[in-house]
C-alpha positions as CSV (number, residue, x, y, z in Angstrom):
1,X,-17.4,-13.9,4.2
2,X,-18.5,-15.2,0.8
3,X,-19.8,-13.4,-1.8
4,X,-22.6,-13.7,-3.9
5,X,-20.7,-14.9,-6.7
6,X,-18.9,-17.3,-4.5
7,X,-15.5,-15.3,-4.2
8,X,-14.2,-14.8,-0.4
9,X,-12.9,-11.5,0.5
10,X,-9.7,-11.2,1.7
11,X,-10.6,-8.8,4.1
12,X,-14.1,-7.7,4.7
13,X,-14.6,-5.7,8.5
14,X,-16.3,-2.8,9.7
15,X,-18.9,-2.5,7.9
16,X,-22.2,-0.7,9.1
17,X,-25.3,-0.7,7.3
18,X,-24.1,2.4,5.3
19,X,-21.2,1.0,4.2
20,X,-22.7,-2.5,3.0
21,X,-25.0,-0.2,0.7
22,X,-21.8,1.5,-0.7
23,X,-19.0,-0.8,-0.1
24,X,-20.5,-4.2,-1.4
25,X,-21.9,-2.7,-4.6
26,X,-18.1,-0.4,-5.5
27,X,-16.7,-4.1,-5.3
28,X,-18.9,-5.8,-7.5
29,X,-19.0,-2.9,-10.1
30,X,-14.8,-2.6,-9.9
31,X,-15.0,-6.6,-10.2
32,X,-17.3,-6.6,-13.2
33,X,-15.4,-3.7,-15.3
34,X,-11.7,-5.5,-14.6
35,X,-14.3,-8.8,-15.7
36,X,-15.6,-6.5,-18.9
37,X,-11.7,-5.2,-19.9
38,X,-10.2,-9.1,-19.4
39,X,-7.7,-7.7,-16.4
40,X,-7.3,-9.4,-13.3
41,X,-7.3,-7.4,-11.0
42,X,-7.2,-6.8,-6.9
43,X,-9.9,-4.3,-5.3
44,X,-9.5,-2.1,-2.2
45,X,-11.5,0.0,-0.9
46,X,-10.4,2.0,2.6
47,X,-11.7,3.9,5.5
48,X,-11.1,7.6,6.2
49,X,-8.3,6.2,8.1
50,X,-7.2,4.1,5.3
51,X,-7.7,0.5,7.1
52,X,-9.4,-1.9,4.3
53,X,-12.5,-2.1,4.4
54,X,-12.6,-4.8,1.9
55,X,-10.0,-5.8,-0.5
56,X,-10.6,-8.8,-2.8
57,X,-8.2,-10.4,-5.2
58,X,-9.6,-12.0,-8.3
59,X,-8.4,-16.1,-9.3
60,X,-5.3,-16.1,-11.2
61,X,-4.5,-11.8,-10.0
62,X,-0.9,-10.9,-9.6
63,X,0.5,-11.8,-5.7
64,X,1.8,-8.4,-5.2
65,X,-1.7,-7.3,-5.9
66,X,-2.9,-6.7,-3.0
67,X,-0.5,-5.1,-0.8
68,X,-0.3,-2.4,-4.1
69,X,-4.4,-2.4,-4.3
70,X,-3.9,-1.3,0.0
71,X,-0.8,1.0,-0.6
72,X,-3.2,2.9,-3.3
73,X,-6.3,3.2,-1.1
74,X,-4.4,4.2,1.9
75,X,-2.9,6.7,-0.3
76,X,-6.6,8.0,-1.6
77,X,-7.9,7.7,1.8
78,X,-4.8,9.7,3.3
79,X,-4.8,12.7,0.5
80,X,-8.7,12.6,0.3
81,X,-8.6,12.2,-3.5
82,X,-8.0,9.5,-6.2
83,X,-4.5,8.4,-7.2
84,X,-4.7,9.4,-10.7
85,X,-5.0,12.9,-9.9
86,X,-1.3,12.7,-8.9
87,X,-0.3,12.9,-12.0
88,X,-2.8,16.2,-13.2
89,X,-2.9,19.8,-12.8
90,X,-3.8,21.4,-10.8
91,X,-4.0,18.4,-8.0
92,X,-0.6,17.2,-9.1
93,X,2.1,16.5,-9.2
94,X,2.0,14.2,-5.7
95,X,5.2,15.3,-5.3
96,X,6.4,19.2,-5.1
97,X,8.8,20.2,-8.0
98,X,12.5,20.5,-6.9
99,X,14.7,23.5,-7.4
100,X,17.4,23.3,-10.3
101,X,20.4,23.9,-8.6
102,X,21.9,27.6,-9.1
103,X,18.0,28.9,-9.6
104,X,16.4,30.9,-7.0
């Protein structure tokens, strides 16, 4: 389905009539910063479930955009938080921190 800039989304399903009031306008505004910093960029946004809802790769964006714009929104969708909090305390890290060996 076009948008109203012309650009076709790659994927673009499921959408009720609360979505399309949250959904369409997260696109454009994620579209319009990556527009604002010169970065070309692919946009995802998921479900609860983490199925796209609408993911949307700008002209001239990387190719392995976006299967790594999905594999990030799955990831938010599945941890019910952002992917950036990985990384901070106290949400992170995403990962639990290993024992040194010999340490109890």
């Amino acid at each position: 389905m076009p948008g109203s800039d012309g650009r076709r989304a790659l994927v673009q399903h499921g959408l009720d009539a609360l979505d399309d009031l949250l959904v369409v306008p997260a696109t454009a505004a994620a579209l319009r910063k990556a527009e604002e910093i010169k970065v070309l960029e692919t946009v995802c946004i998921a479900d609860d479930g983490g199925y796209p809802i609408v993911l949307e790769r700008m002209d001239r964006a990387r190719v392995t955009g976006p299967q790594i714009a999905w594999n990030k929104a799955f990831t938010a969708a599945g941890h019910k938080r952002s992917t950036h909090l990985f990384n901070q305390a106290p949400n992170g890290p995403a990962l639990p921190a290993t024992r040194r060996s010999g340490s109890s």
